[in-house]
C-alpha positions as CSV (number, residue, x, y, z in Angstrom):
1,X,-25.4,-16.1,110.2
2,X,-23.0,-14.4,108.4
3,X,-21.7,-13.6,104.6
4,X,-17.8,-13.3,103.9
5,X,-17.7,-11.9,100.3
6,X,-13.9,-12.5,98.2
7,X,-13.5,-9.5,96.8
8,X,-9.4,-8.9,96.5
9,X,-8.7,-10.0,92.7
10,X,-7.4,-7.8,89.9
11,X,-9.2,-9.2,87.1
12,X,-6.8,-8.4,84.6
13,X,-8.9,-10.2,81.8
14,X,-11.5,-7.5,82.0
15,X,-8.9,-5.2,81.0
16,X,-9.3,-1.4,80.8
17,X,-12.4,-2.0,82.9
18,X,-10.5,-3.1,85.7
19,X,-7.1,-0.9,85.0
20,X,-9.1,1.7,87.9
21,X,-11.8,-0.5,89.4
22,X,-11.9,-3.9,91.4
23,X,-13.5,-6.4,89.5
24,X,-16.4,-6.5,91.8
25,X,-17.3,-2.9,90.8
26,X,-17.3,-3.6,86.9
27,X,-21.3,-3.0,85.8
28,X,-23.9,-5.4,84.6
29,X,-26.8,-3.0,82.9
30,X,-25.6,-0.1,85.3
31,X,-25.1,-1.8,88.5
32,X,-22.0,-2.9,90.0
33,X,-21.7,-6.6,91.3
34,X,-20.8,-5.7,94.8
35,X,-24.0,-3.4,94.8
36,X,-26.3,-5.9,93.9
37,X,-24.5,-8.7,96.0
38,X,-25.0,-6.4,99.3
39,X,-28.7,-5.4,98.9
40,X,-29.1,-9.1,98.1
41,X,-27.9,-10.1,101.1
42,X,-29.5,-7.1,103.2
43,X,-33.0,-8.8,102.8
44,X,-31.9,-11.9,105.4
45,X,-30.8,-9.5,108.7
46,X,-27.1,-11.3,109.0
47,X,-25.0,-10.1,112.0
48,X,-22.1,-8.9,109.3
49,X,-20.7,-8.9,106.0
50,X,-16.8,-10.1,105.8
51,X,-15.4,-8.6,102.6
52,X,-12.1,-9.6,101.8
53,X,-10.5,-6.8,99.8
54,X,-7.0,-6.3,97.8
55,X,-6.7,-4.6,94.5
56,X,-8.0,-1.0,94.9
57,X,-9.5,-1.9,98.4
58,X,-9.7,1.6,99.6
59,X,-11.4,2.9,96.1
60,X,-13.5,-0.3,96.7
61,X,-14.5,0.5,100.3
62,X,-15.2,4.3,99.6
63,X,-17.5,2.8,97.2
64,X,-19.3,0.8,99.3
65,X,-20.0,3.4,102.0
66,X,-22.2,5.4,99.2
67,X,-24.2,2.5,99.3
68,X,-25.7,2.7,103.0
69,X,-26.0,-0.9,103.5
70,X,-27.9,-1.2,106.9
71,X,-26.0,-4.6,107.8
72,X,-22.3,-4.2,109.6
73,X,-19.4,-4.6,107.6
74,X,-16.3,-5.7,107.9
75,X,-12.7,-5.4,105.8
76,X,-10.0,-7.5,105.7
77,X,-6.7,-7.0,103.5
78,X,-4.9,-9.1,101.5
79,X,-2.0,-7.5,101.0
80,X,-0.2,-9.5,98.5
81,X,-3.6,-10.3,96.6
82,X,-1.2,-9.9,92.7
83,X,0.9,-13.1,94.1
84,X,-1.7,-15.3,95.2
85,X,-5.0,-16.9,94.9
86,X,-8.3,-17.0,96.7
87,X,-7.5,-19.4,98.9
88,X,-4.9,-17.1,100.6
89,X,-7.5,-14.4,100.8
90,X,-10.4,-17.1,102.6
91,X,-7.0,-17.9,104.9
92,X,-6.8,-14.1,106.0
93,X,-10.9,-14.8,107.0
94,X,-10.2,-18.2,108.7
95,X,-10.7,-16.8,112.3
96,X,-14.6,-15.3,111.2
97,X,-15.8,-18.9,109.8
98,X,-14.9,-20.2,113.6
99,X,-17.5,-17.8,115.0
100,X,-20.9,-18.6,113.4
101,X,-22.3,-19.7,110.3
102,X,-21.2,-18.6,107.2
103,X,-22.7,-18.0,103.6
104,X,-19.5,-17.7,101.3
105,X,-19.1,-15.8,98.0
106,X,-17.0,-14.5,95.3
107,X,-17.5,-11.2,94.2
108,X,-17.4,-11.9,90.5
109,X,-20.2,-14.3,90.4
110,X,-23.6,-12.7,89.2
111,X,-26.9,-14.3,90.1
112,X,-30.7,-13.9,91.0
113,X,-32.0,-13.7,94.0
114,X,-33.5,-16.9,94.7
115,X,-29.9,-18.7,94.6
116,X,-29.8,-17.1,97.4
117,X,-32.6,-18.1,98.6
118,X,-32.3,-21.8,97.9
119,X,-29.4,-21.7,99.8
120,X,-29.9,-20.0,102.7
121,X,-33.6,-21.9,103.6
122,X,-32.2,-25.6,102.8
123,X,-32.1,-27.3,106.4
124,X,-29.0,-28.4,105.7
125,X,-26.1,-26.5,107.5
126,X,-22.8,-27.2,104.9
127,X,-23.8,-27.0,101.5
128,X,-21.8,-26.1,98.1
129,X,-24.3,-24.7,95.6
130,X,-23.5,-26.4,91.9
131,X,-25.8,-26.7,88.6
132,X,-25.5,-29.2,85.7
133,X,-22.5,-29.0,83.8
134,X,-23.2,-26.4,80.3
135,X,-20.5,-25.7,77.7
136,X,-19.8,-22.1,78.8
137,X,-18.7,-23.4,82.3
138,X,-14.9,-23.2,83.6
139,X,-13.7,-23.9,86.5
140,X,-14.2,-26.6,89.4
141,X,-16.6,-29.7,88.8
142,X,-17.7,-32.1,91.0
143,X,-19.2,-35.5,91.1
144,X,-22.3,-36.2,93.2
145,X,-24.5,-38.9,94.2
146,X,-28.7,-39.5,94.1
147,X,-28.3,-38.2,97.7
148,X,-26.5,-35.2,97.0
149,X,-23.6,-36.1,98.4
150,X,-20.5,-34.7,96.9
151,X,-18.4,-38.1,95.3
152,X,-15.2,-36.5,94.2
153,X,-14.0,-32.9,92.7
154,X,-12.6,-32.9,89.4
155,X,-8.7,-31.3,88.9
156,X,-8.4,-29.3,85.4
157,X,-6.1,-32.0,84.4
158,X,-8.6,-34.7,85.1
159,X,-11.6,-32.9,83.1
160,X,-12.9,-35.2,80.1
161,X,-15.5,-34.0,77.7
162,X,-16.7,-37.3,77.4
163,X,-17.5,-37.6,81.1
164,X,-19.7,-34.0,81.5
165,X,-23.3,-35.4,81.6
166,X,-22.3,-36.7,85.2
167,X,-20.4,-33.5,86.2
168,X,-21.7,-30.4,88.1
169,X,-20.0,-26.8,88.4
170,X,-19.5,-25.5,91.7
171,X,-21.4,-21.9,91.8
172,X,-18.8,-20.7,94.0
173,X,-21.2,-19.9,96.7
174,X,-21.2,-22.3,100.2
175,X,-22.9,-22.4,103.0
176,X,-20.9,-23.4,105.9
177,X,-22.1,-24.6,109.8
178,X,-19.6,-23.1,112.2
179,X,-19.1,-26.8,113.1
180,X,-17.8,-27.7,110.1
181,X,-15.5,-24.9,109.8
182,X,-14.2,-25.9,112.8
183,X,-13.7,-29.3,112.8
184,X,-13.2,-30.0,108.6
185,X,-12.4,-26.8,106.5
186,X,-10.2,-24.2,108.6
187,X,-8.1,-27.1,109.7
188,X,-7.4,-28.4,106.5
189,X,-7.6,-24.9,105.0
190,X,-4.5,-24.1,107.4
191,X,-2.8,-26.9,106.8
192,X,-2.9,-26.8,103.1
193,X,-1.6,-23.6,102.9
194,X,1.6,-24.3,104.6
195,X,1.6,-27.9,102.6
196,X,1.0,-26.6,99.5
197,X,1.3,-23.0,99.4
198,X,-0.8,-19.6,98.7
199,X,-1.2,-19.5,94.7
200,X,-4.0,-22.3,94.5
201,X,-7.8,-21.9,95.3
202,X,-10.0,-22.7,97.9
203,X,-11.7,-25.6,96.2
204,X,-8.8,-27.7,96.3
205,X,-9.5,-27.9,100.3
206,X,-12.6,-29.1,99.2
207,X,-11.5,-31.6,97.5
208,X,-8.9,-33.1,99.6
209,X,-11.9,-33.4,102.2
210,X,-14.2,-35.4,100.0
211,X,-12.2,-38.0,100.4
212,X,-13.3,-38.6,104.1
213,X,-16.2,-40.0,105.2
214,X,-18.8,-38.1,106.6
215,X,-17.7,-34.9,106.8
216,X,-21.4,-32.8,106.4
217,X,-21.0,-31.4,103.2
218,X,-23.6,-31.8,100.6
219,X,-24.4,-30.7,97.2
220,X,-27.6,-28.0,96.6
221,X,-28.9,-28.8,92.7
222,X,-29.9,-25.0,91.1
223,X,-32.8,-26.1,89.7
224,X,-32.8,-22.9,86.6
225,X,-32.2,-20.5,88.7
226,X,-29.5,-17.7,86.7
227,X,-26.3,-16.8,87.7
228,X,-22.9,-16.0,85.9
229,X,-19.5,-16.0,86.5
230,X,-17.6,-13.0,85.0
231,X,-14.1,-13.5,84.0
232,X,-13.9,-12.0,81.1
233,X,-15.6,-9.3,78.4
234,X,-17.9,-11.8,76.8
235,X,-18.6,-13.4,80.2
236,X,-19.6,-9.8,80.5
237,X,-21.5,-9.7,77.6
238,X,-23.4,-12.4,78.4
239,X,-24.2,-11.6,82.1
240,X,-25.4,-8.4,80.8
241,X,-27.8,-10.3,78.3
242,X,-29.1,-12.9,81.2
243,X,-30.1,-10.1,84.0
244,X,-31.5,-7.7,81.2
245,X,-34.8,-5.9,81.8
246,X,-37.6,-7.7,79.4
247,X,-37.3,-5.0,76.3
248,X,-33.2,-4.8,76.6
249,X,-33.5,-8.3,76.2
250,X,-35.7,-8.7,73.6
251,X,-33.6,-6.6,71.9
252,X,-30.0,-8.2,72.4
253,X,-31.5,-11.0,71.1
254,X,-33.1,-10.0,68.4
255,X,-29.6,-8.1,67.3
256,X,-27.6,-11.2,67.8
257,X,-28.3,-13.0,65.2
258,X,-27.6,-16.5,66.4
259,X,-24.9,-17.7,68.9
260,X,-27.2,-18.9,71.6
261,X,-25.3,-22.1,71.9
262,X,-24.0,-19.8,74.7
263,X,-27.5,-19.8,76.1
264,X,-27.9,-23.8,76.6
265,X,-31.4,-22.9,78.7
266,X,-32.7,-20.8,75.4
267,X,-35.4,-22.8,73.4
268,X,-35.5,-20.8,69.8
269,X,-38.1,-20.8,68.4
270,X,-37.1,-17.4,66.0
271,X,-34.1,-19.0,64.1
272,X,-34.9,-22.1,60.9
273,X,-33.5,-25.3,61.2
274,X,-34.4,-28.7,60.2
275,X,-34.9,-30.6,63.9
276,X,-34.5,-34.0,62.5
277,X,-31.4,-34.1,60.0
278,X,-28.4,-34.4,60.3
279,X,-28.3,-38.2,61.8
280,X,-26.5,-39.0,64.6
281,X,-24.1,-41.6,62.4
282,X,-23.6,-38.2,60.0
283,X,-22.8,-36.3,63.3
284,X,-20.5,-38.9,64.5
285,X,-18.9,-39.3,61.2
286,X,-17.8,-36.0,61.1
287,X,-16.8,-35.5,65.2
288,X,-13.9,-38.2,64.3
289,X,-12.6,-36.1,61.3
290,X,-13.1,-33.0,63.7
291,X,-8.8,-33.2,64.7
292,X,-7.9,-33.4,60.7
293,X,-10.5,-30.7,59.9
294,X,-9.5,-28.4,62.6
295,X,-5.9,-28.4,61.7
296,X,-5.8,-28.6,57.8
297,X,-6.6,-26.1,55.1
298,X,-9.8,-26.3,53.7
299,X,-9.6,-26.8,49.5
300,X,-10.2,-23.8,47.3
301,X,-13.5,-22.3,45.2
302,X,-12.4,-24.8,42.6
303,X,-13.0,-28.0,44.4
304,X,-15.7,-26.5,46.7
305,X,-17.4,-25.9,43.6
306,X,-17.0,-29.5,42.0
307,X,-18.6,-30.7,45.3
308,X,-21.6,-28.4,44.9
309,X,-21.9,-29.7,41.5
310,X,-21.9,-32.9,42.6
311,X,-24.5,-33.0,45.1
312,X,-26.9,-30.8,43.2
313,X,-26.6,-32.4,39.9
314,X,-25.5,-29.3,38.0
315,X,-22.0,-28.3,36.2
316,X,-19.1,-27.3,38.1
317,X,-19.3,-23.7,35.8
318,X,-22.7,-23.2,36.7
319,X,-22.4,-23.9,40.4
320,X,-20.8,-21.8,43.1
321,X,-21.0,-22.4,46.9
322,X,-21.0,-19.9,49.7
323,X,-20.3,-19.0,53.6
324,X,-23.8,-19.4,53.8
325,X,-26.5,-18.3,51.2
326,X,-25.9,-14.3,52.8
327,X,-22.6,-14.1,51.1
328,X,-24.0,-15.3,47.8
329,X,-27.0,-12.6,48.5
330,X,-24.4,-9.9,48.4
331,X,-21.9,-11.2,46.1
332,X,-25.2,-11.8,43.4
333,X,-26.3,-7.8,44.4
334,X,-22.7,-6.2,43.4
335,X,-23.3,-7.9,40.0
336,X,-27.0,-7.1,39.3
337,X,-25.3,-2.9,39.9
338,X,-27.5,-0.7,39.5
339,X,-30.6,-2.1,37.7
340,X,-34.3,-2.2,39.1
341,X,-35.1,-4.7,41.3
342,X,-38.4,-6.2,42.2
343,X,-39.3,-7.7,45.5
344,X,-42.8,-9.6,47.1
345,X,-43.1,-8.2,50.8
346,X,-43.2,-9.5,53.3
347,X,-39.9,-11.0,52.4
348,X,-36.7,-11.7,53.5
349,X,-35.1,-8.4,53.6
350,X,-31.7,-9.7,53.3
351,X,-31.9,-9.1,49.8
352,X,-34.2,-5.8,49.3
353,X,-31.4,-4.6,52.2
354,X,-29.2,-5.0,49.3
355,X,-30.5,-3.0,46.8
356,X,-30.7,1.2,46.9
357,X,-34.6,1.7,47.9
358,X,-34.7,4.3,44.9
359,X,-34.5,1.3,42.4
360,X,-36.8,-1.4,44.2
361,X,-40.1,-1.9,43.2
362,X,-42.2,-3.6,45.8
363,X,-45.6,-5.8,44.8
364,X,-47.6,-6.3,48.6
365,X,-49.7,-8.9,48.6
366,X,-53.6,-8.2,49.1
367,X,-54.5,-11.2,50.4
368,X,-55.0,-11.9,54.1
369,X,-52.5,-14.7,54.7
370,X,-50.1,-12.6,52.7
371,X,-50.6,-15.1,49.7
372,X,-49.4,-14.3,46.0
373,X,-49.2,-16.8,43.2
374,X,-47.0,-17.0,39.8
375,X,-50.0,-15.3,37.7
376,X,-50.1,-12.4,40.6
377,X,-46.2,-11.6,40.1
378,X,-46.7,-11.8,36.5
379,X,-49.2,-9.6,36.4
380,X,-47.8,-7.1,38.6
381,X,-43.9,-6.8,37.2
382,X,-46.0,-6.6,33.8
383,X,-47.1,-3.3,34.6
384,X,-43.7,-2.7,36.6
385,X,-41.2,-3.6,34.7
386,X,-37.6,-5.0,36.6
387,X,-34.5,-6.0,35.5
388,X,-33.9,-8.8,38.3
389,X,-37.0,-10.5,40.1
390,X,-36.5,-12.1,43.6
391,X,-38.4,-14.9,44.3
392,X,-38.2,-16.7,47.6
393,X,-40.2,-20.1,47.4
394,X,-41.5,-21.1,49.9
395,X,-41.3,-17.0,51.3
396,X,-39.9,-16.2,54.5
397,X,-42.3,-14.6,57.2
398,X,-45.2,-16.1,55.4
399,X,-44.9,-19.4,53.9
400,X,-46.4,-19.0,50.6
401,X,-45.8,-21.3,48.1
402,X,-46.1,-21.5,44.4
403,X,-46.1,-25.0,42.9
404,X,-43.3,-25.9,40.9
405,X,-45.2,-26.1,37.9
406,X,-46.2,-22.6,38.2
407,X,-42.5,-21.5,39.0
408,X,-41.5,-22.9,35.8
409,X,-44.2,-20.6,34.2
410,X,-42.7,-17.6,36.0
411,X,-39.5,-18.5,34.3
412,X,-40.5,-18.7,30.9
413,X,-42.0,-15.2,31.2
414,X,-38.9,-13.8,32.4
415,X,-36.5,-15.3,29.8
416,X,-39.3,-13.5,27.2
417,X,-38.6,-10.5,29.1
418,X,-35.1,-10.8,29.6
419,X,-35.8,-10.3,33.7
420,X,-32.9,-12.2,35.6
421,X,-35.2,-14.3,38.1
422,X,-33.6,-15.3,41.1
423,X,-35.6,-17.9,43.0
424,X,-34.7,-18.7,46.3
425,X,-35.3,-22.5,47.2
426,X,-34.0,-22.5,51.2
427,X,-37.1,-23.6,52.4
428,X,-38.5,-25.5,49.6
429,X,-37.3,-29.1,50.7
430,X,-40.0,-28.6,53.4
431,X,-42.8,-28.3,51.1
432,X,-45.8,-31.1,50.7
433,X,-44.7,-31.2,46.9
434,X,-41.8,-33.5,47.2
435,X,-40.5,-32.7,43.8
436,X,-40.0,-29.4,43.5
437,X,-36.6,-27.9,43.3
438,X,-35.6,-26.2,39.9
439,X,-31.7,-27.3,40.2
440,X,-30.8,-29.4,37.6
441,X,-28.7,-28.8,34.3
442,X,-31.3,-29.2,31.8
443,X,-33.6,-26.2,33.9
444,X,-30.8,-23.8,34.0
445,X,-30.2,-24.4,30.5
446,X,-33.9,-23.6,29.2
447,X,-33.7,-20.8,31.6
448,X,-30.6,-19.0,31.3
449,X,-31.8,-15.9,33.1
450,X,-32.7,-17.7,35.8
451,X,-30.9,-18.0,39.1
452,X,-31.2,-20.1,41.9
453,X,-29.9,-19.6,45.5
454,X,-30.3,-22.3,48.6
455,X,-28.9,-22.0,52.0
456,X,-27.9,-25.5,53.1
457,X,-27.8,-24.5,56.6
458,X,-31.7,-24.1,56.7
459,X,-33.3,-27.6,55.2
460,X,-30.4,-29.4,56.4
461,X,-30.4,-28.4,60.0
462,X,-26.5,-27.4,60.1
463,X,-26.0,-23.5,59.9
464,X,-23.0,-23.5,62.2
465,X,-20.7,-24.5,59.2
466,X,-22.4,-21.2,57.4
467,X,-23.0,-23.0,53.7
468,X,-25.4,-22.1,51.0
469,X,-25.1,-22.7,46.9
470,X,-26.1,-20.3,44.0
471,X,-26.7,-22.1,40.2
472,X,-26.9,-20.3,36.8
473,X,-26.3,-20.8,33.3
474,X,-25.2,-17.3,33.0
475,X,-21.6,-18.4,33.6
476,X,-20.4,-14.5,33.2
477,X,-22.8,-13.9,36.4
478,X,-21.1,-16.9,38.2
479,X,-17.6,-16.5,37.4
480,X,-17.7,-13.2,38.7
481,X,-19.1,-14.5,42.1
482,X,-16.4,-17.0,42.4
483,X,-13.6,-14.6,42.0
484,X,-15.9,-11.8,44.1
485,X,-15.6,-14.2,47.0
486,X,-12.6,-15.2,49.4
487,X,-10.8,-18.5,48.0
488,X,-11.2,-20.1,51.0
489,X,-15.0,-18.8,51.9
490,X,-15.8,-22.4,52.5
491,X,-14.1,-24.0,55.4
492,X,-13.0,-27.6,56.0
493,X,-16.0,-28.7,58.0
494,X,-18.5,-27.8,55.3
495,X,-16.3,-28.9,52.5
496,X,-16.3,-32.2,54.5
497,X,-20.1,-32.1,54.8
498,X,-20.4,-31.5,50.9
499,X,-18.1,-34.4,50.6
500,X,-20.0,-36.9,52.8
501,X,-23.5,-35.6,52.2
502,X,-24.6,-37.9,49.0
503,X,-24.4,-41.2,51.8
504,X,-27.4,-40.0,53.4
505,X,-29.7,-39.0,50.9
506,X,-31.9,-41.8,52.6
507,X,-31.7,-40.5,56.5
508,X,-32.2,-36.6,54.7
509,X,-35.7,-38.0,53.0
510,X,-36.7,-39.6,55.7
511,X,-36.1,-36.4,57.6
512,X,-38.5,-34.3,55.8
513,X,-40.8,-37.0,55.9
514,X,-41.0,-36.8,59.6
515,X,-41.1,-32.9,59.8
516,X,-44.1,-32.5,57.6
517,X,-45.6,-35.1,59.8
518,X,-44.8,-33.1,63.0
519,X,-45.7,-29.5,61.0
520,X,-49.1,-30.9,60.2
521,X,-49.5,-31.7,64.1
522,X,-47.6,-28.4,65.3
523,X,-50.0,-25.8,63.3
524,X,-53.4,-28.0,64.0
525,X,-51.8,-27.5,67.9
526,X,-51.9,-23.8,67.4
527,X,-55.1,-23.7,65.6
528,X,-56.7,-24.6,69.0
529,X,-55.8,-21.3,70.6
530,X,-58.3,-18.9,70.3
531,X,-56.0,-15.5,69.7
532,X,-54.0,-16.7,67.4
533,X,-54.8,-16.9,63.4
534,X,-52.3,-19.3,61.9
535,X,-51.6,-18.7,58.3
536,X,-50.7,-21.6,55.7
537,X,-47.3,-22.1,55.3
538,X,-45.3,-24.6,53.5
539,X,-41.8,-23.7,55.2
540,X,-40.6,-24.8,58.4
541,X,-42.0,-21.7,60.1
542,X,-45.4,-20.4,60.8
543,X,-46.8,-17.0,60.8
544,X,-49.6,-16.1,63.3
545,X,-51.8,-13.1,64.0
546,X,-52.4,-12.2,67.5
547,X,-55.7,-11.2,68.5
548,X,-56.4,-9.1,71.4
549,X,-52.4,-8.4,72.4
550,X,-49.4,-7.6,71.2
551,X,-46.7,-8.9,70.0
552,X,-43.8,-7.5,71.7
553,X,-45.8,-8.4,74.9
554,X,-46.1,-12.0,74.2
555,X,-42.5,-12.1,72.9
556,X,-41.0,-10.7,76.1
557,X,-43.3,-12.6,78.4
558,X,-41.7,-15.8,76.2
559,X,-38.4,-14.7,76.5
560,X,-38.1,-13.4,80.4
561,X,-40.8,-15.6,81.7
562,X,-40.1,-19.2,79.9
563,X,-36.1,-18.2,78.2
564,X,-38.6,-19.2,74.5
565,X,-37.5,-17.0,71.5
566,X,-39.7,-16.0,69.0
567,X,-39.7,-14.2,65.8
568,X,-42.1,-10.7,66.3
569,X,-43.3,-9.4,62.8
570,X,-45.4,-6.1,63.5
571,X,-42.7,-3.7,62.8
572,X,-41.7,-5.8,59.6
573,X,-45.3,-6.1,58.4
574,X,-46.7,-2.8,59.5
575,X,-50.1,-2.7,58.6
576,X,-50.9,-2.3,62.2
577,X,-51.9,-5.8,63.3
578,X,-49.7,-7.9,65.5
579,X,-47.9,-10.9,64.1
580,X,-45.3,-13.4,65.3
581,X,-43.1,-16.1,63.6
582,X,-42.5,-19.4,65.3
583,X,-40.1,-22.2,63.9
584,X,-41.3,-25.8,63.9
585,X,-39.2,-27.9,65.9
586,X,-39.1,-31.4,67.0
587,X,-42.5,-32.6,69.3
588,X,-40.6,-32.2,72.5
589,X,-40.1,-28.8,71.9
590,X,-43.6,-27.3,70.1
591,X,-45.8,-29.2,72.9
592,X,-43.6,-26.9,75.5
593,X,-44.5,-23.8,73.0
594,X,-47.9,-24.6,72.9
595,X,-48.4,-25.4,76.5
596,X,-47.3,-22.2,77.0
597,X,-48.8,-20.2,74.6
598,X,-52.2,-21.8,75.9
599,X,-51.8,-20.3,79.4
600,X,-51.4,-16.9,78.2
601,X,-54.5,-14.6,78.3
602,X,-55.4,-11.6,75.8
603,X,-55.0,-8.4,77.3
């Protein structure tokens, strides 16, 4: 057997990194894709490599020589490679598919090594790899039956979102029987080309000969196996993130700070979302607004504002709504200037981050689970006097919670103080006390110091359309947010959801319902393994010691081993112990968490 590698494109959207290099020698963590192609292929003895080369081919093959790949190869030049496709460079290697069997790639694909594998030790002899359509695919889809068989191949012009839970993207990597090159593919390869012409690609020959019968060509499933196709810088980017070593990964992760909609195989369990809200009628409500909403101006802070307002029962003056709680966070920390601020750690540092270290004062909790309550804060900014308090409720790693009665005690000291308390409620809809948010018109009006901030994104499961809300009767505090922020911060997808929100009220109860249900089940789950001490919470997160190993071990094991993200504390907490975070999620997903948190061993 034998491997013919395409390797003469310019790859112009990689721009400067291709203005000196062939695409195939562009880098994925420090290795170039042709380098990591050859030694692939070195492990299965094949008579000879085929590479196909055009844009800086000799710079390409002086490269390859430094490689000293034991298995012969062989070049072939496309000379006009800038005015056609890959099908004209496949056409220059018609004459090597006649002579034996052939594995055939493209140089800019990126993938481990048992796709090769998978391939090259199926019994079949003509087989084009594919794996389930994802989002981030482009490019050739197919059709294909139980049997593998491959039904049709589906032009660009015929794609249809609507139809992609029965397509399948071609890898770009074939395996083909010398018989079939010789009786299907070079002849119709041959005669397409002097049909159709030189500027298309090979699949289309593929596709003309899935409309005969029988021709030997099947379908091999990838069954989770990785792989990439790098067109572009973030195609890059990603590539780079998939084939990292376990710690780089961890880390680009961990600095991402969402996006892994990219990553349709990632199960996070690091970022906080509500699992069961919104409904699917919700969803579909707003998927047929999507072409008015795409194309039209959102509405300004006014309007955004009166829709706040109206779904959290406050006045439009005392209400203000965000691009997500963070831009409130900073937006609320240019106003508070330069006074002292008072924080509970472990917190959510976005907003101690926000505040100049030399005028925070810090109260750690003693306890433990990292508990406090409202007469502990009390006591404690007694004896350290702040101008503004931060309060998150339930708090985020730890899941404390102080009952609303007690809050409302918090709030009377400060107003005798003249402390500006901002309580943060993003997580409070989770809470067992169903009752327990402080925004309403009459609170804000006994409590004028107070100030309450809610991301929307978090309880109601829908942080893609970035929305949170901050409420005051300190007007002066939130007229200078409003005019602080962009007049269009909001745009028209969570202005719509604003708008629509107050028809589901029912479906968003019966939501929480269900996820205190399935937290309840989740955490008595992880109280059944042995190293891990699970800490109360009231949040839709859990915080968990590890006994007998480390964090960053399990987390990178999770990640690299089972593509699970979770949340690792230690360096946050750093009282020397090892603690992780894990989101509660939806059955489906925790029993696959806990499965596999049950098969791992201390160290």
């Amino acid at each position: 057997m034998q491997a013919i590698i395409l390797a003469a494109g310019m790859g112009t959207r990689l721009g400067s990194l291709t203005a000196e290099n062939t695409k195939c020698m562009v880098q994925v963590n420090a290795v170039t894709l042709i380098e990591r192609l050859l030694h692939q292929l070195e492990r299965y003895c094949l008579s000879r490599i085929v590479i196909v080369t055009g844009y800086k081919g000799q710079k390409l093959r002086d490269f390859i020589a430094t490689l000293h790949i034991q298995t012969d190869i062989e070049y072939i030049d496309n000379p006009v490679y800038d005015k056609t496709n890959n099908i004209y460079s496949l056409y220059l290697a018609r004459s090597k598919l006649l002579c034996e069997d052939t594995l055939l790639f493209e140089s800019d694909t990126i993938f481990e090594d048992s796709v090769i594998e998978s391939l090259y030790s199926d019994p079949r002899e003509t087989l084009a790899l594919v794996d389930k359509y994802e989002s981030w695919m482009d490019g050739t889809v197919v059709r294909i039956s139980a049997d593998d068989e491959i039904l049709d191949v589906i032009p660009g012009k015929d794609f249809n979102f609507s139809d992609t839970a029965q397509y399948y993207k071609t890898v770009n990597v074939y395996k083909f029987s010398r018989t079939y090159s010789e009786q299907y593919y070079v002849p119709f390869l041959e005669a397409y080309i002097h049909a159709v012409g030189n500027s298309v690609y090979y699949e289309n020959v593929l596709r003309i000969l899935t409309m005969l019968d029988n021709t030997g060509i099947h379908a091999k499933r990838l069954n989770g196996e990785k792989w990439y196709e790098i067109d572009d810088i973030q195609d890059l980017e990603i590539a780079s993130t998939l084939f990292a070593d376990e710690d780089s990964q961890v880390q680009i992760f961990q600095h991402a700070y969402g996006g892994f909609w990219r990553f349709p195989k990632l199960l996070d369990f690091c970022y906080l979302v509500n699992p069961y809200y919104p409904p699917k009628k919700m969803l579909d409500e707003m998927t047929a607004s999507m072409p008015q909403l795409l194309t039209q101006y959102p509405s300004g802070m006014g309007r955004n504002s009166l829709l706040a307002a109206k779904n959290f029962g406050v006045e439009q003056r005392c209400i203000v709504a965000g691009n997500g709680a963070a831009e409130l966070i900073k937006s609320l920390s240019a106003y508070t200037g330069s006074g002292t601020c008072g924080f509970i750690r472990p917190t959510f540092e976005e907003y101690p981050n926000r505040c100049a270290p030399s005028a925070s004062v810090v109260m750690q909790s003693g306890y433990p689970d990292f508990s406090y309550s409202a007469d502990d804060i009390m006591g404690f900014f007694s004896a350290h006097p702040v101008s503004t308090l931060f309060v998150i409720n339930p708090d985020n790693p730890s899941g404390n919670y102080i009952p609303k009665a007690d809050v409302l005690r918090l709030a009377e000291w400060a107003e005798r103080r003249s402390v500006r308390l901002v309580l943060d409620e993003s997580f409070a809809d989770f809470a067992d006390e169903a009752e327990n948010s402080l925004f309403c018109d009459k609170t804000l009006r006994d409590y004028p110091h107070l100030v309450l901030v809610k991301s929307i994104s978090k309880s109601h499961g829908v942080p893609g359309i970035r929305l949170g809300v901050l409420a005051s009767a300190d007007t002066e505090l939130v007229s200078f947010i409003k005019k602080d922020v962009a007049i269009w911060n909001i745009n028209s997808f969570g202005e719509f959801y604003m708008q629509i929100a107050g028809k589901y009220r029912k479906d968003y109860a019966a939501a929480l319902k269900k996820y205190r249900a399935e937290r309840q089940r989740f955490l008595a789950a992880l109280r059944g393994i042995p190293y891990l001490r699970v800490l109360p919470t009231q949040a839709n997160f859990v915080m968990c010691e590890l006994k007998g190993m480390s964090s960053a071990s399990v987390t990178k094991r999770l990640l690299s081993q089972q593509e699970i993200f979770i949340k690792d504390l230690s360096a946050k907490i750093g009282d020397g112990r090892q603690y992780i975070r894990l989101a509660v999620r939806g059955t489906d997903d925790n029993n696959r968490l806990i499965a596999v948190l049950k098969g791992i061993q201390p160290e």
